[in-house]
N, C-alpha and C positions, 0 to 999 in steps of 0.2 A: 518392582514395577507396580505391584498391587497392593492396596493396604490387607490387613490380616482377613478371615473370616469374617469373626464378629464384630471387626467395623464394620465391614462392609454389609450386613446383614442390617445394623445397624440404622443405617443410610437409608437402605431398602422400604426396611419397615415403616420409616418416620413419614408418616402422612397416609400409608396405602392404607385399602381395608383389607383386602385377602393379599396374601402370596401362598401361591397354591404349587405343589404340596412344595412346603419349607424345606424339607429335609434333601428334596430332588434337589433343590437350588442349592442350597448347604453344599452339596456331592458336585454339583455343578463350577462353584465356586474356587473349591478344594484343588478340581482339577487344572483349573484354571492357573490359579496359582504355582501350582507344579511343574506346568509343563507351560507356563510364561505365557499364553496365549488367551488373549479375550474374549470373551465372551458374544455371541450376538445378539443384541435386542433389539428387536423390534419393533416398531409403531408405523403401524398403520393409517392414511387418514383421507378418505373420500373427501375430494374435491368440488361437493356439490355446491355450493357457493366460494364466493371468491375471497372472504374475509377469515381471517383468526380474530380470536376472542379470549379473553381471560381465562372464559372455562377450558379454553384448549390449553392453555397454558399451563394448569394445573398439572397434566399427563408430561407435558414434552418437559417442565423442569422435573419429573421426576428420571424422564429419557437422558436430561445433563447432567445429572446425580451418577447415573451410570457412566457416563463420559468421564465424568471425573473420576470415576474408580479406576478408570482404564480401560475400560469395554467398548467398543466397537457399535455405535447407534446406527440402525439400520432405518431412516425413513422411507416408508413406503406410499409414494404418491398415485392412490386409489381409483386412476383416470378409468378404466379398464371398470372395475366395481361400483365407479359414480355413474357409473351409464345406468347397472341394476337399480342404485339408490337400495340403501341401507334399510329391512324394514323394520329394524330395533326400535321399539316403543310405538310404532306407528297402526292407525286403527283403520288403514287403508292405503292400498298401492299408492305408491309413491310416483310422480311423474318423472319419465326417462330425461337424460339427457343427452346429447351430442357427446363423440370423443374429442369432438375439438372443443366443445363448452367445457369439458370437464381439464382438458390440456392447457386451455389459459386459466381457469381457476388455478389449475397445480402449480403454475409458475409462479403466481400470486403465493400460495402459500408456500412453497419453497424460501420464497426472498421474507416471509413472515418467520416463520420458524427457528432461522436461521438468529432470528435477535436473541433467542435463547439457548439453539444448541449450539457444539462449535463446530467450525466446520471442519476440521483438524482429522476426527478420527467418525467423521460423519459418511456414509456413503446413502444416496439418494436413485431408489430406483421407482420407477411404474410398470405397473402390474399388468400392462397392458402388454407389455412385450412379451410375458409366456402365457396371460389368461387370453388373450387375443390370437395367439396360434394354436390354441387346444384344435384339435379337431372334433368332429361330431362323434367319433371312436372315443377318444381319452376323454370327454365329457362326459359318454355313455359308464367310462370305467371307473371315474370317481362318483358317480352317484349311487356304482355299485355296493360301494366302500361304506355308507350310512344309510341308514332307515329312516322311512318317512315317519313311523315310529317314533323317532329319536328326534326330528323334527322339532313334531308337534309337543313334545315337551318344553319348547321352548315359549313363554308364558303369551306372548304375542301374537304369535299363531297360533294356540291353543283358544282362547279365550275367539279370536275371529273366526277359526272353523266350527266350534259351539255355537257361536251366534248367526253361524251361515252368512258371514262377511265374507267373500271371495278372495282367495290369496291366489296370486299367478304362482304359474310352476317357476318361472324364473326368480320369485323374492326366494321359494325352497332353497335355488343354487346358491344365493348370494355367501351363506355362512359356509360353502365348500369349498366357493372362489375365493374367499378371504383363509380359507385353511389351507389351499395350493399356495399362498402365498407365502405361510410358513415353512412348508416342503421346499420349495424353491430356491429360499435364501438359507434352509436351516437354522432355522430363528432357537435360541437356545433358549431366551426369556421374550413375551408378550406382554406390552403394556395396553391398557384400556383403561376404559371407565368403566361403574360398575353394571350400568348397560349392556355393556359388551360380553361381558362374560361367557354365556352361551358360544357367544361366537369362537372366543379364546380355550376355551375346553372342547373345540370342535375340533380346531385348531390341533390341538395335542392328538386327538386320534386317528386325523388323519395322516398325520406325521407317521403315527405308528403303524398306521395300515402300508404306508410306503417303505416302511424297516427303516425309518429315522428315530433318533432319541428325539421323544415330545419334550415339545418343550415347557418352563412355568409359565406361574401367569403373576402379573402382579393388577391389581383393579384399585383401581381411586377414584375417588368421590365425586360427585358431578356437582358442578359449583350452579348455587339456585341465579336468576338476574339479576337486576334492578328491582325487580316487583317484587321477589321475594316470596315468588309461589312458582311458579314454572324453571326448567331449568335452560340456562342461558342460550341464549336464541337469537338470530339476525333476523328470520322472522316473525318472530313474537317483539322483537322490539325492545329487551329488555338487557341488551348486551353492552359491556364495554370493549371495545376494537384494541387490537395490538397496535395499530396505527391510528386509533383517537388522537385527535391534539393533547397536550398536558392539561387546556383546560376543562376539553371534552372527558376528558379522563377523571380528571377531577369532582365534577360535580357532580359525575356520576355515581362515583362512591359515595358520595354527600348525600346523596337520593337515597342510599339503598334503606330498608326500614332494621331500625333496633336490633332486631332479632338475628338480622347474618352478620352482625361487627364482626364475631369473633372468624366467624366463618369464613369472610374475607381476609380477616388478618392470616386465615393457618394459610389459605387454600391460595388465596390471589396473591396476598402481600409477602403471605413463607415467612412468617414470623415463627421461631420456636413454638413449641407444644406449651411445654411453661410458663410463655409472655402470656398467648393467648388464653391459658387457663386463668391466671391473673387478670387479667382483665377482664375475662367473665364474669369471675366472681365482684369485679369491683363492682359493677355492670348492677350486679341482681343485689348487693347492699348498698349501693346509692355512694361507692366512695369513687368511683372513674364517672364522670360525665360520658354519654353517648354521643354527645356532638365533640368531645376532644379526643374519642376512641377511632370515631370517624375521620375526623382530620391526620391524626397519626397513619392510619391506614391509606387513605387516599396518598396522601406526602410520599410513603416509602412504593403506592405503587405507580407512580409518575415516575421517581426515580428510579424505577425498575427498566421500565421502555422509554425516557428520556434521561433525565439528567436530575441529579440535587437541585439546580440552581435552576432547572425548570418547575423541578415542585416546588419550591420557594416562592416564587413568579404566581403559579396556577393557584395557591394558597393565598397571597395577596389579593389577586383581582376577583378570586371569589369572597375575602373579605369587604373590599370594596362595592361588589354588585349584590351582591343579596345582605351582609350586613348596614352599609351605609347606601344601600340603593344606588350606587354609578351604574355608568355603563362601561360594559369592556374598551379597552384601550384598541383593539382594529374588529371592525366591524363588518365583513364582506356586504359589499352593493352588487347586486342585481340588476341588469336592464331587461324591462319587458315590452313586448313590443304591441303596446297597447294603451289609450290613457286612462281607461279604466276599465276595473274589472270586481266578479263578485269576488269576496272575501275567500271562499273556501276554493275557488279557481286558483285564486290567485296561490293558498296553500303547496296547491301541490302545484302549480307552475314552478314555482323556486325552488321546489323540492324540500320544502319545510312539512310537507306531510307526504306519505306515501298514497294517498287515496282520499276521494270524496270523502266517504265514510268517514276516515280517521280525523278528515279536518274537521267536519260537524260535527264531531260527539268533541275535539278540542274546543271548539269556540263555544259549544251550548254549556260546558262543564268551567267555562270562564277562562280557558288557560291561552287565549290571546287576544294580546293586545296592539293597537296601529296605534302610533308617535306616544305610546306609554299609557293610552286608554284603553278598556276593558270593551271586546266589542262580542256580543252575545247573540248576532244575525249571520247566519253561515251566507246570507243572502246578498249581507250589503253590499254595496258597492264602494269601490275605494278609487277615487281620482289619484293618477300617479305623473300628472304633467309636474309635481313639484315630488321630492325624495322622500318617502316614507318609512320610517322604522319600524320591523315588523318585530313583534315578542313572543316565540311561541314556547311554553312551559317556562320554566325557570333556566334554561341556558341556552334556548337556541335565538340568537340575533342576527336581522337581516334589512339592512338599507334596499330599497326597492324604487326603481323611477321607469318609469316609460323612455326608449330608445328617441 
């Protein structure tokens, strides 16, 4: 049923940074194999907005890696912990949300997830159904379990309680709610980013204060955005979506700068350790073009979440619009119900900008254009009794006319 050890360890290793401690998991594996029964792994993932992204991609194909071995993938849909909001990396409370905003994001991310695990040997719970009947007793008893001590070692709140940035007592609970949830399922391996960590070594001791085998951990790399300084974000704007279109998909990777090719190729695209070391190197002595490192990557991550014959297609018409300047082949129109309007309204009316803001620093920085002209007044006014092409950055296009 199982491949050997050392494949499987194999597997494990290719892409993580840590697997912590190796030899538990070695011993874990072993038994596995013996006595013909799987493993459970974990992953976790707070549903505080409604999208997946590439960078989550990175974690969950390492969770069908595990699948494919034979093990038993445990997702855990975070409805129950997205209400705390996660405060890993964050330099200020995080805003609450609803258990029903957090229960249709998770449904969202259920039917996302699913494009890469299988659902075969998949089980799918939320954390709401035992961290939501804790009572104010067994809350009392797991806090007794850690120190605030032990806490504040964690670099996030360490660095905000120095600076006398206020941490609520409930972001403290957050890493003990997510380590009930270990206890609960009996999670035998933890997957995360390397973020997470903290939280996933929390994880293991509270297992043991409960007289459960803790369990590993394994942590992978956090995939930077489009900007290629921040790490990939729906609010920072620098994401590619599991449900992008193939051509949204596409030029996004077109976008990303020089420096994360290869990065993308290990982390988004899952190309071999050796392709991508190869093509580093071509990279830094001038024998691989960056713009044909790019297209290769982009191509095989279309056909990850669509189809060959859709990266084919998304590879053509971005040859066509940005090499020979066309425009896309379907163009969504807009009706507004107005004949005219200023320029930077009109933005975010169609939802080509998220905000005032965003749309004047786009149009002062040249990046749109009405009927294929460069307009540089967030102010102006655009007549819409006749259909206008609107061009904002280099892929987003939108036919625009008054009702």
């Amino acid at each position: 049923m199982f491949p050997s050890v050392n494949e499987q360890m194999d597997i494990i290793r290719d892409g993580a940074i840590e697997v912590l401690p190796e030899d538990e998991l070695v011993r874990k594996i072993e038994n596995s194999i013996k006595n013909n029964k799987p493993l459970n792994i974990k992953l976790g993932a707070d549903p505080s907005r409604p999208d997946l992204h590439i960078g989550h991609a990175v974690v969950l194909h390492k969770l069908r890696q595990f699948q494919d071995l034979g093990h038993k993938a445990i997702l855990i849909i975070g409805d129950f912990t997205a209400m705390i909001g996660d405060p890993t990396g964050k330099s200020k409370t995080r805003p609450q949300l609803t258990l029903e905003e957090t229960r249709i994001n998770g449904q969202s991310y259920l039917e996302q997830a699913t494009i890469i695990l299988k659902k075969e040997n998949l089980e799918v719970v939320y954390n709401s159904d035992w961290l939501g009947k804790m009572s104010f007793s067994d809350v009392i008893q797991l806090a007794a379990r850690y120190t605030v001590a032990q806490l504040l070692e964690r670099d996030d709140f360490s660095k905000r309680f120095k600076s006398g940035i206020p941490i609520s007592v409930h972001e403290l609970l957050y890493p003990l709610a997510q380590a009930m949830d270990s206890a609960q399922i009996k999670a035998d391996v933890e997957l995360g980013g390397t973020d997470q960590k903290f939280n996933l070594i929390v994880g293991r001791e509270i297992q043991k204060a409960y007289g459960l085998e803790p369990q590993c951990i394994v942590t992978m790399p956090l995939l930077e955005g489009t900007d290629g300084v921040e790490k990939m974000s729906k609010s920072l704007d620098n994401y590619i979506a599991l449900t992008d279109t193939p051509r949204e998909m596409f030029g996004k990777v077109m976008s990303i700068p020089d420096t994360l090719i290869t990065r993308y190729m290990r982390y988004a695209a899952f190309f071999p350790e050796n392709q991508a070391v190869a093509v580093e190197k071509g990279l830094a002595d001038g024998s691989v073009h960056p713009r044909n490192a790019k297209v290769e990557t982009a191509m095989k991550i279309v056909e990850l979440y669509h189809s060959k014959q859709a990266a084919e297609a998304a590879f053509e018409e971005f040859e066509r619009i940005f090499k020979n300047k066309e425009l896309p082949d379907e163009i969504e129109e807009v009706q507004i119900d107005s004949l005219e309007m200023g320029l930077m309204d009109l933005l975010v009316a169609t939802g080509l900008s998220p905000s005032k803001k965003e749309a004047k620093r786009l149009i002062e920085q040249g990046g749109v254009l009405v009927d294929q002209n460069k307009v540089d007044d967030p102010f102006q006014k655009i007549e819409l009794n006749n259909r206008r092409l609107l061009k904002v950055g280099k892929r987003k296009f939108l036919y625009v006319v008054a009702k």
